[in-house]
N, C-alpha and C positions, 0 to 999 in steps of 0.2 A: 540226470538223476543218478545217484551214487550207493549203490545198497553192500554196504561191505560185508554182511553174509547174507551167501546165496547158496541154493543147492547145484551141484555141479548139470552141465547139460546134456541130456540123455540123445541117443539117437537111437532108430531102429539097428535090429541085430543086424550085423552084416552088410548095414548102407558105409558105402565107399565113400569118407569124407574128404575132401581136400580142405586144406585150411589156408590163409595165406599166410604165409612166413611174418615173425614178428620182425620189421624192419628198424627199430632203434636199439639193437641191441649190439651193434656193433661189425652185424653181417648184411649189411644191406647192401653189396653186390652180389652176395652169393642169393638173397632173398627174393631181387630184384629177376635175377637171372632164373631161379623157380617160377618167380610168377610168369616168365615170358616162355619157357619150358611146357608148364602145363595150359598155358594158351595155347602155344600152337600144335599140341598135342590131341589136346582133348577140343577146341574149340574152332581149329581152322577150319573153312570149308562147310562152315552152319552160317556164319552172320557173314562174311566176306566174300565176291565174286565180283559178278558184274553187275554194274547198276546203272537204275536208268538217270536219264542224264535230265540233269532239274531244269534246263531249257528246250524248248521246241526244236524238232526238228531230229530228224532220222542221226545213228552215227554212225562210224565206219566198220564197225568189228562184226563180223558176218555172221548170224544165229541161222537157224534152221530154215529150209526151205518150206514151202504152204504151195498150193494150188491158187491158181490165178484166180483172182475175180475182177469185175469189171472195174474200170476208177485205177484199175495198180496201173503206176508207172512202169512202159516198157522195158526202160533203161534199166531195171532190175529185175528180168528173167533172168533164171536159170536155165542157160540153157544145158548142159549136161542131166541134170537131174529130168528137165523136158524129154530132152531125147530118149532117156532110161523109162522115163514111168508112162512116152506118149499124149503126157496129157501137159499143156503148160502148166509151168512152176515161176514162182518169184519167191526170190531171196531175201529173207527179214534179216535187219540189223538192228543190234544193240549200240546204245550210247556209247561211248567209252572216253565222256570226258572225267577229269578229273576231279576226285572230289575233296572239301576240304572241312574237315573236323574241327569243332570247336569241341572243350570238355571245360564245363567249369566244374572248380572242385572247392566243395563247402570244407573246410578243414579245422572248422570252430570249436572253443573249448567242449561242445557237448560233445563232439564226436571221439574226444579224448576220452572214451568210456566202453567199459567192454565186461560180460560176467560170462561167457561163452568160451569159445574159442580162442578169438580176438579179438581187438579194440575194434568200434569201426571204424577208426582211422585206415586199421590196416586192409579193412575188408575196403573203404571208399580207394584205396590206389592200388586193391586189385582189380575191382571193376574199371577204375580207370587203363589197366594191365590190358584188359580183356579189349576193349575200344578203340587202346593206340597202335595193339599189334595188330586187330584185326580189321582194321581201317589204312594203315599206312601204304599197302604194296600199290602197283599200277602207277608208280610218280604222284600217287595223293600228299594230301600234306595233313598234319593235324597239328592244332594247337590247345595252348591251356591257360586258361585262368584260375588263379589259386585265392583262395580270403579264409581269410583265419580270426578276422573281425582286426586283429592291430593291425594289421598291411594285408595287399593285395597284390599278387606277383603274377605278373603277364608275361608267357611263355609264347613266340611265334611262330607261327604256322608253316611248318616246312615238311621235308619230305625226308625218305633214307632211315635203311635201320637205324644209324647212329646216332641220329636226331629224335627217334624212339627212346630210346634207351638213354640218350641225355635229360627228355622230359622227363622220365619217368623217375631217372635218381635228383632231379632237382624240385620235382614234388615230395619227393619222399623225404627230399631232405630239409623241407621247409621247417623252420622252426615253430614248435606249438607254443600256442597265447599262452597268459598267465588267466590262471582264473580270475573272474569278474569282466573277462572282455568279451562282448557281445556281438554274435555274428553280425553280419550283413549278406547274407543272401543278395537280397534285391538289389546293392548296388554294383557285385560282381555282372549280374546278369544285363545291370545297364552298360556297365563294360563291353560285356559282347554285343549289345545291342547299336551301339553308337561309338566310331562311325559304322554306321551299316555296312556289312560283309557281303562277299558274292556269297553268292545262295550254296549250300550245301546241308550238313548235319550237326546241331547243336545237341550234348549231351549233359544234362547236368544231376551232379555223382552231392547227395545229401541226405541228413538225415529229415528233414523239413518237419522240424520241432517249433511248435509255438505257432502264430498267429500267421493263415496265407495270405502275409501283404503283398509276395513275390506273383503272385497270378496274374498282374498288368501286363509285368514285366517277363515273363513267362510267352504269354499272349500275342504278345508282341513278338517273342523272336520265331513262335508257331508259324505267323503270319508270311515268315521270309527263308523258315530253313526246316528241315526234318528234325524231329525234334523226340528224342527219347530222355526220359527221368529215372533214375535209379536212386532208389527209396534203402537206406540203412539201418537197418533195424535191430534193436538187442532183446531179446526176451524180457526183461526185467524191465523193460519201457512198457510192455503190454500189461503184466501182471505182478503182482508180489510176491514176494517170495513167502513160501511158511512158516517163519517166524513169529517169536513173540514181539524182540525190538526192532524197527527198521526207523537208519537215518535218510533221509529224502534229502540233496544237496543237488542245486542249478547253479553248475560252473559257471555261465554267464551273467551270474546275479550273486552269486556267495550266499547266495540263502540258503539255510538248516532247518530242517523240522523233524523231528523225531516224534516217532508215531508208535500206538500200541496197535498192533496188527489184529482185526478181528474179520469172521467169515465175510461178514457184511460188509464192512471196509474194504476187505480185498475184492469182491463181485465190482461195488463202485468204483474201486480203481481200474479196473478192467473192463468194464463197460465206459469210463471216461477216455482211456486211453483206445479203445477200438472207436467211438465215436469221433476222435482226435483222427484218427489214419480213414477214417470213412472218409472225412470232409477234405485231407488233401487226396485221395484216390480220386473224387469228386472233380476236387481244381483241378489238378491234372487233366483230368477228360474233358472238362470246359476248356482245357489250353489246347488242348489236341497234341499232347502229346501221350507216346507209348512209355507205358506206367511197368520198372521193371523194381523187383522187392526183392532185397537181398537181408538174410539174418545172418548176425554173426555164430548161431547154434545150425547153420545147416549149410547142405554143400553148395557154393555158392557157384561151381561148373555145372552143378546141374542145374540148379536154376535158370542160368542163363539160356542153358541148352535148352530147356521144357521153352522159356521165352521167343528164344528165335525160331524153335520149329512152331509154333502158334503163331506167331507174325505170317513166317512165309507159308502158313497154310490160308490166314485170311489174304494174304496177298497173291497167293495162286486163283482163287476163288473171285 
């Protein structure tokens, strides 16, 4: 949807915004190298550590001592921490195998759109910023699948700052569709589906406009990997603007309508479009996957941040 006048976007007085750098303007290593600045900045050490390992079975890397109870394997008392508190102790471990990141990224003509800040083009490959930095360390690997609806570019899973920072300028340097080309969703995520993956963390960065035919396909990769969605959203997709003329234009169909804007027209369009973001929040949680919602009118490090400390509070619990 394409509303070429709109009112600019407000924020509370005094809220700290970051925005991500507009990267086709000619600075997209200096943009690229912001976006990984204020990752690891503001973001390190929330979503990144240690994790448990998606197969059975104890791993090597030593976590805190506990008091013995019956059932524990001998072979891991402590005994120094014994000696200290008198009372037997055994040693708990965390996994510390490897994990490996898939990230598909919707990059279709809708998301070539923005009345905010940014397009969410640029908001979908900081979110991807925020995943690849904060997923890569410990020998992980991450990869990426791109669809833009005319092609689909498969990025491999490897490891190394350097291999960070190559995905992340060859996403960004993907070239955008022409209007009239129609995503595909669904068959990037049969990409990551088949051949099936060793098990790890599947993230997929969209704005998930239009009809959820992608929820099989979704379902499916629930089934085999951990699985987070991040949702792109522009204010002017929720509501109308206060206008008299507004043109309505869907990049992946070239269709125009121009509309006289009235009170009642604008509640309908805002009640169609919150009904719209109901039903994918909905598939989502049928998918099992964790549902993150980034707009391009708000700070999108704090989002994340409110995000992962709510994850690891339900997962302390």
């Amino acid at each position: 949807m394409d509303v070429p006048t709109h009112p600019a976007a407000s924020h509370p007085p005094g809220a700290a915004q970051v925005h991500p750098p507009a990267l086709g303007e000619g600075r997209l290593e200096a943009g690229l190298r912001t976006l990984e600045l204020t990752v690891r900045r503001r973001l390190d050490g929330l979503l990144q550590g240690n994790h448990l390992g998606l197969l059975p079975g104890p791993g090597s890397e030593l976590a805190e001592a506990r008091p013995y109870r019956a059932g524990d394997d001998v072979r891991r008392m402590d005994w120094a921490v014994t000696a200290r508190t008198t009372e037997p102790h055994v040693r708990e471990s965390v996994a510390d195998r490897e994990l490996e990141t898939w990230v598909v990224v919707d990059l279709s003509p809708s998301l070539d759109f923005g009345t905010a800040d940014c397009e969410k083009r640029d908001l979908a490959i900081a979110a991807l910023a925020a995943v690849v930095h904060l997923t890569r360390g410990g020998g992980n690997r991450v990869g990426a699948i791109v669809s833009t609806g005319a092609e689909t570019v498969r990025i491999p899973a490897r490891g190394g700052v350097g291999h960070a920072r190559s995905l992340l300028r060859r996403v960004a340097s993907v070239p955008r569709a022409t209007d009239g080309t129609r995503g595909d969703l669904t068959q990037a995520l049969e990409q990551l589906r088949r051949p099936p993956r060793r098990r790890g963390l599947a993230v997929v960065i969209s704005d998930f406009l239009g009809e959820p035919d992608w929820e099989r396909s979704l379902r499916g990769l629930a089934g085999r990997h951990d699985l987070l969605a991040i949702e792109v959203v522009d204010p002017r997709e929720l509501d109308l603007p206060d206008v008299v003329t507004v043109v309505l234009a869907d990049p992946e169909t070239e269709r125009q309508r121009e509309i006289q804007t009235t009170p009642l027209l604008c509640r309908e369009f805002a009640a169609a479009a919150q009904d719209h973001r109901d039903r994918v929040a909905e598939a989502l949680r049928h998918c099992g996957a964790g549902h993150l919602r980034l707009r391009t009118d708000s700070d999108w490090v704090s989002d994340i941040v409110r995000f992962a400390l709510a994850r690891k509070r339900v997962g302390s619990r």
